[in-house]
C-alpha positions in Angstrom: 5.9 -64.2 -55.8 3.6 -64.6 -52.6 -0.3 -63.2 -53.1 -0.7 -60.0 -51.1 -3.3 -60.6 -48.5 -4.6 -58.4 -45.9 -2.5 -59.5 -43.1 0.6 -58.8 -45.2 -0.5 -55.2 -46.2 -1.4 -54.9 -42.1 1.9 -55.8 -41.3 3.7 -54.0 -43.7 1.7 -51.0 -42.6 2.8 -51.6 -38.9 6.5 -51.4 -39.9 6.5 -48.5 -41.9 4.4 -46.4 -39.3 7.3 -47.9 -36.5 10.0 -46.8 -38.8 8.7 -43.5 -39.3 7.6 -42.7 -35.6 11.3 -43.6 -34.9 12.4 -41.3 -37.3 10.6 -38.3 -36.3 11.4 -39.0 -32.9 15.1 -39.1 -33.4 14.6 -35.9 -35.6 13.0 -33.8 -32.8 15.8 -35.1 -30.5 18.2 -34.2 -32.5 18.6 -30.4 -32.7 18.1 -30.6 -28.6 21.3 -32.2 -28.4 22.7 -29.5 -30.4 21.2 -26.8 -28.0 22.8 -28.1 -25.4 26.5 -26.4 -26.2 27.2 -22.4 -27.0 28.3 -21.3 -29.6 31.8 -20.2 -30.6 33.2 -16.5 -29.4 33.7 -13.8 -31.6 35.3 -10.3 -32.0 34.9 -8.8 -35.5 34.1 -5.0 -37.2 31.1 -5.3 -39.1 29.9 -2.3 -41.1 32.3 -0.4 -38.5 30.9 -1.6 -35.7 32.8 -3.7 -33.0 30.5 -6.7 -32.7 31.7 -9.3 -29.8 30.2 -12.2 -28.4 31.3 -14.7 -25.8 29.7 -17.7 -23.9 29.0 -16.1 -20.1 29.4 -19.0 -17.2 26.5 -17.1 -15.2 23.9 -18.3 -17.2 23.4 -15.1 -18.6 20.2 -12.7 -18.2 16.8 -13.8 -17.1 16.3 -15.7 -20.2 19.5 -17.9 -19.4 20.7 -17.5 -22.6 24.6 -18.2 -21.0 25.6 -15.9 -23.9 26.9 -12.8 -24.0 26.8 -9.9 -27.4 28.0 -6.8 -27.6 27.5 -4.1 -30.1 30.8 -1.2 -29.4 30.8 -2.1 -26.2 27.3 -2.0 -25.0 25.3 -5.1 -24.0 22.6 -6.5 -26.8 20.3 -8.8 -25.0 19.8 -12.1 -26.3 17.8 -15.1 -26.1 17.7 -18.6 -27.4 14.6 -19.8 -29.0 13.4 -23.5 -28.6 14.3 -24.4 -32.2 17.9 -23.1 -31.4 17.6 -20.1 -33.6 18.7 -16.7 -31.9 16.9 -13.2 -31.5 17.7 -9.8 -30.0 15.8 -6.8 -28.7 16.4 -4.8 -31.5 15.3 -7.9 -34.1 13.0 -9.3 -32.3 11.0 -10.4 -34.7 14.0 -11.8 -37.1 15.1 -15.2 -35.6 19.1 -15.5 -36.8 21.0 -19.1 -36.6 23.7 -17.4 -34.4 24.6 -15.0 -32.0 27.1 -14.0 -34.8 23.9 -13.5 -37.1 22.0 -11.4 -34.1 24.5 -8.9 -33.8 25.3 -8.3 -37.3 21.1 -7.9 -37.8 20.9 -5.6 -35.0 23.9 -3.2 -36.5 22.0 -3.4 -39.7 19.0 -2.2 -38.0 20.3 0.2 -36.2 21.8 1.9 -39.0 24.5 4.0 -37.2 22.7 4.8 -34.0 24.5 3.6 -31.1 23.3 0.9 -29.1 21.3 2.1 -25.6 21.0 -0.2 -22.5 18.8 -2.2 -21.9 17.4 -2.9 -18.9 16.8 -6.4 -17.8 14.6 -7.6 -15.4 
């Protein structure tokens, strides 16, 4: 077995800190790539609500979401984070995974009051 000299612990270093600055940079680009489509459309009663949700081709509201949800029939504003997780104006605070996930949070929290407009900018 060869004798472990600097230049060898050097090099090895070099590789390891290549292959992991390779890794984290195909990490980050990763969920970008995901970002990049909408998610599915959907039309479901939840807690006997109406929730609905479908991609918009417009681009959607000033925050470009290209999304549209809808709680009974009124508009609930949207918006993508950067790290693809989803929030609305009545869970703000409470990023969701999916527009799916936004809506349902938002009937939650509204807990049987209806849904007022909002208006956008």
């Amino acid at each position: 077995m060869p004798e472990l000299t600097r230049r060898r612990a050097l090099t090895a270093a070099a590789a390891l800190a290549t292959t992991a600055a390779v890794t984290a940079t195909t990490a980050v680009a990763t969920p970008a790539a995901a970002h990049d489509h909408s998610p599915e459309a959907f039309d479901e009663v939840y807690k006997g609500r109406r929730i609905q949700g479908r991609p918009t081709t417009g681009g959607g509201h000033h925050h470009g979401a290209g999304y549209a949800v809808f709680v009974d029939g009124a508009e609930l504003h949207v918006m993508r984070n950067a790290d693809g997780t989803w929030i609305s104006v009545v869970s703000h605070y409470d990023p969701v995974p999916t527009p799916k996930a936004a809506a349902r949070a938002a009937v939650d929290e509204l807990r049987g009051a209806r849904l007022v407009p909002f208006p956008a900018n």
